[in-house]
N, C-alpha and C positions, 0 to 999 in steps of 0.2 A: 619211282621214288620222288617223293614234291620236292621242290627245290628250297634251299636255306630261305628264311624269312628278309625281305631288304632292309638295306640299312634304314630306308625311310619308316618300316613296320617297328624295327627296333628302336629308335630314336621316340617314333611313337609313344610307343609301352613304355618308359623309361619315362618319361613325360608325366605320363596317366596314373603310373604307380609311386610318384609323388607328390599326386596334387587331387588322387579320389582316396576318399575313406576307404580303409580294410573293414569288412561285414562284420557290425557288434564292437566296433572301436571306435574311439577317436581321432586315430590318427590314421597317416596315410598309408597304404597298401606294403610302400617299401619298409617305414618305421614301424609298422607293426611285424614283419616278416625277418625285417633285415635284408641288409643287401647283399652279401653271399647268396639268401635263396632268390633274389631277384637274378644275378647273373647264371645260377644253374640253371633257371625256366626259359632262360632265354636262350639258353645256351642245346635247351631240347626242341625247341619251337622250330615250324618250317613254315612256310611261305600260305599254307592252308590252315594250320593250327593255330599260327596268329590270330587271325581274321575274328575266331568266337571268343577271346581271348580279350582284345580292342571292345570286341562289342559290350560282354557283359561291361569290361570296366569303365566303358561311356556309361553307362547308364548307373553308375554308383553315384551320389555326392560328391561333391567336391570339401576339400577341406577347408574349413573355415581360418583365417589367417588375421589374427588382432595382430592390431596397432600396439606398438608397447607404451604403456601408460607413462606420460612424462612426470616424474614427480619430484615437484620444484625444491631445490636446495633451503633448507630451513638456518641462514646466515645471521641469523637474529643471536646467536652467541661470540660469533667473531669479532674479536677488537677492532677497529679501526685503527689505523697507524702500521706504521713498521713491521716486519714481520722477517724473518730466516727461514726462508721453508724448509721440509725436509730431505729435499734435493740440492740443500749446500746456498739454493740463489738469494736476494735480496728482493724484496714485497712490499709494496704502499699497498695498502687495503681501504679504500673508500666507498662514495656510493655516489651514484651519479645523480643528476638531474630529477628522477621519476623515483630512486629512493634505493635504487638496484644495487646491493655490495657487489664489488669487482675488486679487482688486484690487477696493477702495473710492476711487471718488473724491471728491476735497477739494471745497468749495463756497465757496469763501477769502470770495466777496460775502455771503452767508448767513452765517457768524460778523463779517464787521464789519457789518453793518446791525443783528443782534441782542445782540451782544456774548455771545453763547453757543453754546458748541462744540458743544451738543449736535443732534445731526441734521448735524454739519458733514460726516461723510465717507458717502456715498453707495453702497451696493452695486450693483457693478458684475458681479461673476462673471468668468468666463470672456472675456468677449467685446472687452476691449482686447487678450488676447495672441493671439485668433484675428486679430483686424482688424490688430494689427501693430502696433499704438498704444503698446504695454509690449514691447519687448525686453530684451537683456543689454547695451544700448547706453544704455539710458535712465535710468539709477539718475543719481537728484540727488545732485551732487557739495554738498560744503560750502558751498561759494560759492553756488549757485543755492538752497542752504537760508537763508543770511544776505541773500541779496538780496529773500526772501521774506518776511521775518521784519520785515527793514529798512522794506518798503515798509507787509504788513497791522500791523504791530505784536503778531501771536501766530505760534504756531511751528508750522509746515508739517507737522510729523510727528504730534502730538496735540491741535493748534488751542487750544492754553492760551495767554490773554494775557500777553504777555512784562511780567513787573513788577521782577524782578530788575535791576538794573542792567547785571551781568556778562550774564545771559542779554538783553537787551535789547542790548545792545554787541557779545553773538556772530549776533542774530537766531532763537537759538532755547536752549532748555536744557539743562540737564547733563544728563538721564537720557536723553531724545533724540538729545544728541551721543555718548552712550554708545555707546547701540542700533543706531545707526546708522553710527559711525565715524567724526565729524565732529570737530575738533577745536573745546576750551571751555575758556574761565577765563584763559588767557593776554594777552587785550586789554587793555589801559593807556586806559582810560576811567575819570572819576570818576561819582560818583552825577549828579552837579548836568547834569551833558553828555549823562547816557545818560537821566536824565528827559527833559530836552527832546528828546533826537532820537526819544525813544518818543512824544509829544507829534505831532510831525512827520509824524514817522509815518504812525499814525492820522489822522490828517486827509488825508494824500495816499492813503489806501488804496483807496478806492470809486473813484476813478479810476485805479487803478496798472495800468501796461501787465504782459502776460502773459507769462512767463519763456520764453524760447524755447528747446526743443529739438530745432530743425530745424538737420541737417550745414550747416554752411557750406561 
């Protein structure tokens, strides 16, 4: 009786029958058969029946194995500015130097724990508008700027602590409501009202619940 085939014969075959074409297919010996009948043949093979076994499926093709085709994100509809993605976070969407749109996101806990913008927005690249997180649905409206502003007490679009009255009373600044199209300077607040509510503020900030931009 010939002996079991070795593990190095098995390791072999295993090898071979995923990486040579099945006879009149495209694809590899295991994917075209399945792997249940790969482990029943192996499981009849012995140490001598191997051997024609290795031979014929050296001498098959190999399967040809493509590169997956990179195909570049077509960002030409995305706003620039502000954004709520649809995982709850905060988004600057720009474009850098060579013309590339990217997205940094906001750390809104990171400027109120240290009181400093700086490190507040996070390079993110590419990978919110692959994942779906930054669409042409997700630009923060006014309102969801003022509610943010309302709650950290600095402004959502360049993390500056609101000290202005009027900007403290819109939730965020003139050069930001500019840039971004937000409407400023119209609110009927006095100074003495928009201190304290800036007061407020800050203090409910490190617990303030996260702007939602999930469809209702």
């Amino acid at each position: 009786m010939a002996k079991p085939m070795s593990d190095k014969q098995e390791a072999f075959l295993r090898k071979l029958a995923s990486e040579r074409l099945a006879p009149g297919t495209d694809r590899s010996i295991v994917e075209a058969n399945g792997a249940e009948w790969l482990e029943r043949m192996l499981g009849q093979l012995n140490i001598v029946s191997a051997s024609p076994i290795i031979d014929a499926w050296l001498k098959l093709p190999k399967v040809v194995k493509t590169k997956p085709v990179h195909v570049p994100l077509d960002l030409d509809d995305i706003p620039l500015g502000m954004h709520v993605g649809m995982d709850g976070e905060f988004y600057k969407v720009g474009k850098t130097r060579k013309g590339h749109v990217v997205a940094k996101r906001l750390d809104p806990r990171l400027v109120a724990s240290t009181g400093n913008k700086r490190g507040a927005f996070l390079y993110v690249g590419q990978t919110p508008f692959r994942s779906k997180i930054i669409t042409v649905d997700t630009v923060m409206t006014a309102a969801q700027a003022a509610q943010f502003g309302g709650t950290w007490g600095f402004c959502v679009n360049c993390a500056a602590q609101l000290d202005d009255p009027r900007s403290v009373a819109a939730g965020y600044g003139p050069v930001c409501a500019r840039n971004n199209g937000w409407p400023w300077g119209n609110q009927k607040t006095t100074r003495r009202k928009a201190a304290g509510d800036q007061v407020t503020r800050r203090t409910a900030a490190p617990n303030a619940v996260i702007i939602s931009n999930v469809m209702q």
